[in-house]
N, C-alpha and C positions, 0 to 999 in steps of 0.2 A: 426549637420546634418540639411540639409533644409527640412521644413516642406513639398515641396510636395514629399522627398524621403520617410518620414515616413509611407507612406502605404505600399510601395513594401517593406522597410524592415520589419514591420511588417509581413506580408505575410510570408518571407525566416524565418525569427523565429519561428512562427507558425508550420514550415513544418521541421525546424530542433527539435524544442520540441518533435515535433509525431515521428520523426526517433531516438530520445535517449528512450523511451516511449516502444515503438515497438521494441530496439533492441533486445530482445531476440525470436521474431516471425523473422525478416527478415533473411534471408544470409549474411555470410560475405561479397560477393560482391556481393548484391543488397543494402547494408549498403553506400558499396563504390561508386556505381553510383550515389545514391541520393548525397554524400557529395558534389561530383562532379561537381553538378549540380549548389551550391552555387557559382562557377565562374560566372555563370549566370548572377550572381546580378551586375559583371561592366558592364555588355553588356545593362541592363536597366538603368543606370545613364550616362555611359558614351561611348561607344560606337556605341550602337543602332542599332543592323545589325543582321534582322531577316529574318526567310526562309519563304519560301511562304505557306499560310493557306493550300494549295493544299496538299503539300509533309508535313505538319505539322498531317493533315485529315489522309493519307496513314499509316504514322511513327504509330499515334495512334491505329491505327487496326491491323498495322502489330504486334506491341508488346505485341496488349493484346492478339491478338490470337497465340503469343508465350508462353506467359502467361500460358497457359491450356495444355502446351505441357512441363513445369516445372515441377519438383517434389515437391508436397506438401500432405500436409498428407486432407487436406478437403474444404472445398466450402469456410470458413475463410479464409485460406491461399490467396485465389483467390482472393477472394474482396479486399483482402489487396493490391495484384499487381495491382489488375486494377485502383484502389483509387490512389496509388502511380505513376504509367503512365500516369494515366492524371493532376496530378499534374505538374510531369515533364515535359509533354507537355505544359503544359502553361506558364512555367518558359521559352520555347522558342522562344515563342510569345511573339509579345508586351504585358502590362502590361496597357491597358487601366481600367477604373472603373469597366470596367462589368467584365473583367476578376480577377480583384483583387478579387471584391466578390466571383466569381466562389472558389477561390481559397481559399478566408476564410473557403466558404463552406466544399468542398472537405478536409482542414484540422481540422473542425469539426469533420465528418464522420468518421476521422481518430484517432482520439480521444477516438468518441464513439465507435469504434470498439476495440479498446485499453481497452475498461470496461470490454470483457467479459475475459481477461486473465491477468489485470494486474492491484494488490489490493493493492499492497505496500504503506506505508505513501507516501514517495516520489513521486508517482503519483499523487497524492492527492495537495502535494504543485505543482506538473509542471502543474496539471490542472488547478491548478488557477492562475499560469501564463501565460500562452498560453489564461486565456480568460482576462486578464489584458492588454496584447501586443495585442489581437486581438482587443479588444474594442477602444483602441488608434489609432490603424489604420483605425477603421471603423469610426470613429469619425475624423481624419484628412481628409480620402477620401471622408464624407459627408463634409467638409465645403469647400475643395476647387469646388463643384459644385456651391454654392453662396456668397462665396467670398474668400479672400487670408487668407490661413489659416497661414501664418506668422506672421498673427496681432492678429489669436488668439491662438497661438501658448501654451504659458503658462498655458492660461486659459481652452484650450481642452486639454494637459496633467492631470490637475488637476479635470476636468471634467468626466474625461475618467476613472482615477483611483479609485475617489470616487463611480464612478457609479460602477468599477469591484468590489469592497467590498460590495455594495449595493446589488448587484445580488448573491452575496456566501451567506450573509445572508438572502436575500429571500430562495436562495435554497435548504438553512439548515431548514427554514419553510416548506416548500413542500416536502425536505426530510422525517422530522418527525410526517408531518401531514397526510400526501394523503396514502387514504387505503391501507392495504399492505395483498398479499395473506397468508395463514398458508401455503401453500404448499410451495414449494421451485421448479424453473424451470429454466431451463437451465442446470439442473445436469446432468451429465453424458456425455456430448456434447464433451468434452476433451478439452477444450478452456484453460483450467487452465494446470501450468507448475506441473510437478510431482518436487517436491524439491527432492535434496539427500538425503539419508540418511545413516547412519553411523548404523543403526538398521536395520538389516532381520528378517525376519519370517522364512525365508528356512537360516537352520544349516548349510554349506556345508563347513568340517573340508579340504577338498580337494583343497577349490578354495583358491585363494591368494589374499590376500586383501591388496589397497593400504596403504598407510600411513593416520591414520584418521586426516588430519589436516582442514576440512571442515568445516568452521565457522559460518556459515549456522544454523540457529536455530531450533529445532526439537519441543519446546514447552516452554511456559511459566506458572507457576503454581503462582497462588496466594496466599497466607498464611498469618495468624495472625503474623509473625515472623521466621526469621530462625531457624536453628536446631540445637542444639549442634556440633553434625558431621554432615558429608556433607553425602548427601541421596541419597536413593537408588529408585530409578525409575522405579517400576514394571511392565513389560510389558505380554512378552510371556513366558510361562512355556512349557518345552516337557517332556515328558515321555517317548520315543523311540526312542532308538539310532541301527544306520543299516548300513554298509558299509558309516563312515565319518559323515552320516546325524541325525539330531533329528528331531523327528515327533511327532505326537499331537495323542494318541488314545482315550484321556477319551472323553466322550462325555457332554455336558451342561446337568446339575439338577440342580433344586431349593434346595439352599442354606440356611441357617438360623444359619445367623455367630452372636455370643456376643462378644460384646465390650463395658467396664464399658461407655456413655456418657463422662466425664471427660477424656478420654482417646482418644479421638476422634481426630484427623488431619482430616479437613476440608481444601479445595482446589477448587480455581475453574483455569480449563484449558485451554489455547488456544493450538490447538492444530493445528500442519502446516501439510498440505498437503503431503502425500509421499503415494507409493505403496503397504502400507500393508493395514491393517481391524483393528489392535492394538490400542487399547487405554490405555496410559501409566496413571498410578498414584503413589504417596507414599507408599512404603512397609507399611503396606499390606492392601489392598482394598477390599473393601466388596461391596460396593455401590456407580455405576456410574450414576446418568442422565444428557443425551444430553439437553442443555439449544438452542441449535443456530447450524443449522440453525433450525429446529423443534425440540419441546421436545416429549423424549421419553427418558423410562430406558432400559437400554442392562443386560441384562440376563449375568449371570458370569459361568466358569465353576468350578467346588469343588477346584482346586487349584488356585480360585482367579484370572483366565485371563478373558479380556474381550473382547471382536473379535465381528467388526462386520459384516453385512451380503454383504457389500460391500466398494473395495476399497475406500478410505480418495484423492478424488481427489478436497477436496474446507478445506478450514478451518474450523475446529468445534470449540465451547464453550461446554464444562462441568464440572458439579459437579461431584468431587470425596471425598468421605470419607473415610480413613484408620485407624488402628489400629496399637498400637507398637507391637505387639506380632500377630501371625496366629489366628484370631479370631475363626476358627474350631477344636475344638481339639478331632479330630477325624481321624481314619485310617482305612478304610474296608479294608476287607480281599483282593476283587479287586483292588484295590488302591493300597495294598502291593506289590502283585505279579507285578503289574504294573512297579511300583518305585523298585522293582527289579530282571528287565527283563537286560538280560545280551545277546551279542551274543556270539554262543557258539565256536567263534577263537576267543575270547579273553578271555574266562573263565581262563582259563589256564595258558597263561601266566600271569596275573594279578594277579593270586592265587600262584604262585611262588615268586609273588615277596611281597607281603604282611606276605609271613612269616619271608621276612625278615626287615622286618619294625613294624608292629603291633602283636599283640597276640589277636587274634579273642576272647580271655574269658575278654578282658578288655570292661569297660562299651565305648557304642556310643561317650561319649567325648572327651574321653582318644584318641579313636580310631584317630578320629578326629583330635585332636592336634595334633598325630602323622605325620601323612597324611600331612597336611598339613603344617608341618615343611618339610619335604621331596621334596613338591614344590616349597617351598620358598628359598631352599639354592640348590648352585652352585652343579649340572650344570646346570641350568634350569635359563633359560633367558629371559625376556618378547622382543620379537619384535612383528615390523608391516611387514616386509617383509622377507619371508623365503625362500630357494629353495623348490622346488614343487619334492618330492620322491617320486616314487611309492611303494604303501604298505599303510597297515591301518593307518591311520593318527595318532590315537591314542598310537598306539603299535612303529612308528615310533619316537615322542615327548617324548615318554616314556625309550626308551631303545636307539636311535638314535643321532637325534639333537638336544632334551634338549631345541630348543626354537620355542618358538608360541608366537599367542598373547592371549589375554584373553577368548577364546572360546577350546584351548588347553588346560590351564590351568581347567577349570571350566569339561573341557569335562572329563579328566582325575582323577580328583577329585569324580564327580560323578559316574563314574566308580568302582573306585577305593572302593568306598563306599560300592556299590550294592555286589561285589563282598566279601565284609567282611558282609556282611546280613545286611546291616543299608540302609533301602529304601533311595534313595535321588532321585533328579532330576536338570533338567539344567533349569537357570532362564534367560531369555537376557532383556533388559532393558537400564536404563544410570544411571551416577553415578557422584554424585556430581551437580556442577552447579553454577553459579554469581548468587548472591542478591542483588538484588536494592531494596534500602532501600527508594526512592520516591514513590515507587508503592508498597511496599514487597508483591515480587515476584521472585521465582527462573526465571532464562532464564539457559536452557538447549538447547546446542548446540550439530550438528552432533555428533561433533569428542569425545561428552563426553559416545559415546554408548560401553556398557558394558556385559560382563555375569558372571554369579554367581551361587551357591550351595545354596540350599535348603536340609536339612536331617532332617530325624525322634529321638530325641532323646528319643525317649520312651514315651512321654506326649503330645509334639507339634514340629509343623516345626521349624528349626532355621537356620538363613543366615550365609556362610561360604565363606568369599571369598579368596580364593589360591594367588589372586595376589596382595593383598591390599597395602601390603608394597611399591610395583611399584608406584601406584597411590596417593601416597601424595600430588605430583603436581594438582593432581585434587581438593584439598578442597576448600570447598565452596570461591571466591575471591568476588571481590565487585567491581560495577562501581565507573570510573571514577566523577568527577560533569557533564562534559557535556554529556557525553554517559551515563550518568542513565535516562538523562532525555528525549534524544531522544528517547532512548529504552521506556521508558515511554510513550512517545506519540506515539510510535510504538504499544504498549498495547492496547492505550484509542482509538486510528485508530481500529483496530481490534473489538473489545467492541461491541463499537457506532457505527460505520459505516459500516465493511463489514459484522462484525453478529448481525446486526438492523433485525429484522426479526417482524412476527404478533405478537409474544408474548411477543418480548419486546417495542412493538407499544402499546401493552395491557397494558403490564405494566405501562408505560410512563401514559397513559390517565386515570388510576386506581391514581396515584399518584398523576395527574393535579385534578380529580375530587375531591380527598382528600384533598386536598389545597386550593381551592376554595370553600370546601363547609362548610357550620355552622360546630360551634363547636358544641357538641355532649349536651354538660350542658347548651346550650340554650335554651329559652320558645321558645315555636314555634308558641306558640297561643298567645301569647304578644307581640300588637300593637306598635312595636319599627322602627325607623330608627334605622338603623346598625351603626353602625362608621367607618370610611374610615380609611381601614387598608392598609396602602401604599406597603406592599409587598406584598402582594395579589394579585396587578396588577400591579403586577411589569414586568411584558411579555406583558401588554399592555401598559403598561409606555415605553417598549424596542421598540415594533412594532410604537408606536407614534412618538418615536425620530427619528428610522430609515426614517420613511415617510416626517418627517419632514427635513430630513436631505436630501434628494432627492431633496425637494421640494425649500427648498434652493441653492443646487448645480445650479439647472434650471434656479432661478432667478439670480443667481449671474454671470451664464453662459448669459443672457439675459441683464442685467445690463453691465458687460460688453461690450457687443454690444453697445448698446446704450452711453455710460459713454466714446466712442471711438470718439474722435472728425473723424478721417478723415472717419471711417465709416457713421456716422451721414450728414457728406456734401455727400458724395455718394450715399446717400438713400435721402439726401433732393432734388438732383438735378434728379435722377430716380421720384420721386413723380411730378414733375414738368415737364417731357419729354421727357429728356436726357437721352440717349446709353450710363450708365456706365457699362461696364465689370468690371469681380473679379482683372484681372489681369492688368488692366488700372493706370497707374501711374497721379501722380499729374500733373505733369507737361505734361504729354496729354492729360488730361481734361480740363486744361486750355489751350492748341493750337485749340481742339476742338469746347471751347466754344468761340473763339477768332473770329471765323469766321463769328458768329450769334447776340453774344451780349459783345462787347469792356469791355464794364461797369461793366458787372458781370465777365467777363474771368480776371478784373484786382483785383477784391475783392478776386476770386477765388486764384490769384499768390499769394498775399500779404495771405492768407491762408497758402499755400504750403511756401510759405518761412519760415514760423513761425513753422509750423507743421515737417520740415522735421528734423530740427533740435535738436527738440523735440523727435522725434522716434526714432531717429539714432545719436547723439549725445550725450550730455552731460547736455541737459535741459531738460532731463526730465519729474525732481522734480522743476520746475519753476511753482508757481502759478500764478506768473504774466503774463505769456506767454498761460499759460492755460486759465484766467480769457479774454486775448486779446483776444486767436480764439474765447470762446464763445462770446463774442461780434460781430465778423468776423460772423457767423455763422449764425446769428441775424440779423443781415444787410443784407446778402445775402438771407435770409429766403422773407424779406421785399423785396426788391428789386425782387422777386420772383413771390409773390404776387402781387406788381402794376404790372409787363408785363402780369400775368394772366389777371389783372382786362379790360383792354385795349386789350386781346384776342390776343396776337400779340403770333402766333405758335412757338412752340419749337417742335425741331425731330431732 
């Protein structure tokens, strides 16, 4: 590619980066106009046939004031059109210097409008692409204003590049230096996508649910180590079931659950964005705090849910702590009747058919095992897609068509329960999970969303699940080598950069001030030089190099220039009074100088002859040829000098 097309493509990559960036804000075809647009780019290399600034002025006003007459959901959506229009506008326009800038600009803007709904790692890498291809181009379109950037072609690629790494780790300094508020703003704004998810809060045995194949991550939990078996993922708990639905009545109280210490699952979670209030943890959870984006703890209800007071529309960080066993081992008398609330069209039939399966005088376990043999063998079949009958869903699954998916199953069981007098209730959640073993950490995805039985065995709650035998395919798997480790920087992204918040700024500065500061068994009133402890400053030993490394880039971009023989005569014969342009060839500097001074236009050829060869052939690497021109160079320097000293004009 020739160096002066490298701005305007730059430019078109810029503007296609923001449109892969953006695709999930724009329309499908307002996706397809912008691609469109890339034909553009032969009409600025090679065609050249533009409409007039007039009808160019019109077009833009006519489209952004269609613009506002589109269907978007807020004042976002808009700026995004209109940012986009006038891009497109100037892609029909010529592509002079001031428009190009325009147009880095306007695909900056675009960018940073891209922050407030789009946190993915991959963002992260295309922004520092987009300013890597942008700085390229700013830096070729700066030098062909003071001379041919084909000669310095190599040396502004590598000027360009070093300086875009230079500027990421400045910005990782002012990332985690410059004050940062405790509040958190921007929330609630809707800017952020709602993820799927494979987990409701509303029960609804009635509606039809696709096939869970949504690969989509719903959380990642930290851990000392995986688990023997693959885990259970406790979410929302109901206690009231009503025409198909389960519903929530117990109300929040303070809790004061025991758990041996040594017994302890500790975890911390990231937790993704979706439409409930649910914060999921390890069976069974006593204690959540919100670490990111503020800390704060959420109050649990007696069955261990923790909900809170508004939807999950940003990513959270938390700590969760659980126990292997229901760390309450308690059942009030409310609590019972609660957990065996029955409606009363399904008493009856459920009570017919239990006497011929269990014997109400055998103990909760018995019962149990029964029960839940009866689900697990033919006819009873787990799918994800059923015909929709009308009639109670439950009594339907039960006596009908024998298949659901795992919210039938669980729904029926705990039924089934209540109904032989053993309290139970309905648990939804996920189940299972991939261990990465670079970070250990579960990743729990959509499609692993699940639901489950909880019952009273007389002493404590215990988990019962109806469909487990189905779910083998679910056990814990493990990544790949290269997908554990993106998934891992997928993690340390989330962590450090989108839940960076005051408190782990605080942190950060508590842990620098501890590192830098005396050890604790030192005299403090004893007259000593310290000892130069090299990793101590070792972040100012980082910030030195960097600077230094800048600093060098600039000289060696300047050394260059000069170390350039034919730039060196171009600048020597401008010092002296002669009209060199950037774009002026050898061989019309010397027709030019031909006409005023013989003498010098013939030292000047004998120059160009030696030199062209040199640039564009195969003598390169000739010292001798390199040692002639500075000679050539030097002569001509002197010969420079005596016409000044005799005042004889040059123009």
């Amino acid at each position: 590619m020739k160096a002066k097309h490298i701005p305007i493509f730059s430019a078109y990559m810029g503007f296609l980066l923001a449109i892969l960036v953006l695709k999930e804000e724009l329309p499908l075809w307002f996706q397809g106009i912008c691609l469109i647009f890339f034909i553009t780019i032969l009409n600025h290399l090679q065609w050249r046939i533009y409409p007039s600034n007039l009808f160019l002025n019109f077009l833009a006003i006519a489209l952004i004031l269609l613009s506002f007459s589109l269907p978007h959901t807020d004042i976002f959506m808009l700026f995004l059109y209109v940012l986009f229009i006038l891009i497109l506008i100037k892609f029909l326009s010529p592509l002079k210097p001031r428009d190009l800038w325009q147009v880095y600009t306007l695909n900056l803007f675009l960018f940073s409008a891209a922050t407030f709904s789009n946190f993915n790692l991959s963002f992260g890498f295309i922004l520092i692409l987009f300013f890597w291809i942008t700085l390229i181009g700013i830096c070729f379109l700066t030098a062909q204003q003071v001379t041919e950037p084909a000669i310095l072609q190599r040396p502004l690629f590598y000027f360009a590049s070093c300086l875009s790494v230079t500027a990421v780790l400045v910005a990782v300094l002012f990332f985690a230096f410059l004050p940062r508020s405790p509040y958190t703003f921007f929330l609630g704004f809707g800017l952020s996508h709602k993820a799927k998810t494979g987990f409701t809060e509303d029960i609804d045995l009635n509606g039809i649910q696709e096939i869970r194949t949504d690969n989509s991550v719903a959380f990642r939990a930290i851990m000392s180590g995986p688990l023997k078996s693959p885990p259970y993922w406790r979410g929302m708990v109901y206690d009231t079931y009503q025409n198909g639905r389960w519903r929530i009545k117990l109300k929040p109280q303070k809790i004061k659950p025991s758990c041996p210490e040594s017994n302890i699952y500790h975890q911390i979670i990231f937790l993704e964005p979706y439409a409930g209030k649910t914060l999921f943890a390890l069976n069974y959870p006593f204690a959540i705090n919100i670490t990111a984006p503020r800390t704060f703890s959420v109050p649990s209800l007696p069955n261990l849910t923790f909900v809170l007071n508004r939807p999950i529309f940003q990513r959270i960080e938390y700590q969760a702590s659980s126990c292997p066993i229901f760390p309450v081992a308690h059942l009030s008398a409310q609590e019972k009747l609660l957990y065996l609330q029955m409606p009363p069209n399904l008493k009856g039939p459920l009570d017919k058919l239990l006497q011929h399966l269990v014997d109400k005088k055998d103990p909760p376990p018995v019962i149990v095992k029964k029960l839940v043999n009866f689900l697990q063998k033919p006819p009873f079949e787990s799918r994800f897609q059923i015909p929709k009958i009308e009639g109670e869903p439950v009594l339907m699954f039960l006596f009908k068509t024998h298949k659901g998916w795992c919210e039938h199953f669980a729904s029926a069981l705990t039924l089934l329960l209540r109904s032989a007098g053993i309290p139970a209730r309905f648990v939804g959640g996920y189940y299972g999970g991939t261990w990465n073993t670079t970070g250990n950490y579960y990743l729990v995805r959509q499609k692993d969303a699940h639901a489950w039985v909880e019952y009273w065995n007389g002493k404590n709650w215990e988990t019962i699940d109806p469909i487990l035998p189905t779910l083998e395919i679910k056990k814990t798997t493990y990544f790949s080598f290269f997908w554990k480790w993106l998934d891992y920087l997928r993690l340390r992204w989330y962590a450090y950069v989108i839940n960076y918040d005051f408190a782990k700024q605080k942190q950060l500065f508590y842990r620098l001030k501890h590192y830098f500061s005396p050890s604790k068994n030192k005299n403090y009133w004893q007259v000593k030089k310290p000892d130069f402890e090299w990793l101590r400053y070792k972040w100012v030993f980082f910030s030195a190099v960097c600077l230094g490394w800048m600093g060098f880039l600039i000289y060696f971009l300047f050394k260059q220039h000069k170390s350039h023989p034919f730039l060196c005569l171009c600048e020597l014969l401008r010092n002296y009074g002669y009209s060199i342009s950037p774009n002026q060839g050898g061989l019309e500097i010397v027709d030019m100088i031909n006409k005023k001074d013989p003498e010098l236009s013939y030292m000047v050829r004998r120059f160009v002859e030696i030199w062209y060869p040199m640039r564009y052939g195969r003598l390169i690497k000739d010292k001798t040829k390199t040692r002639h021109l500075k000679e050539l160079l030097k002569q001509i320097r002197i010969h420079l000098i005596k016409q000044k000293s005799i005042k004889k004009p040059y123009s």
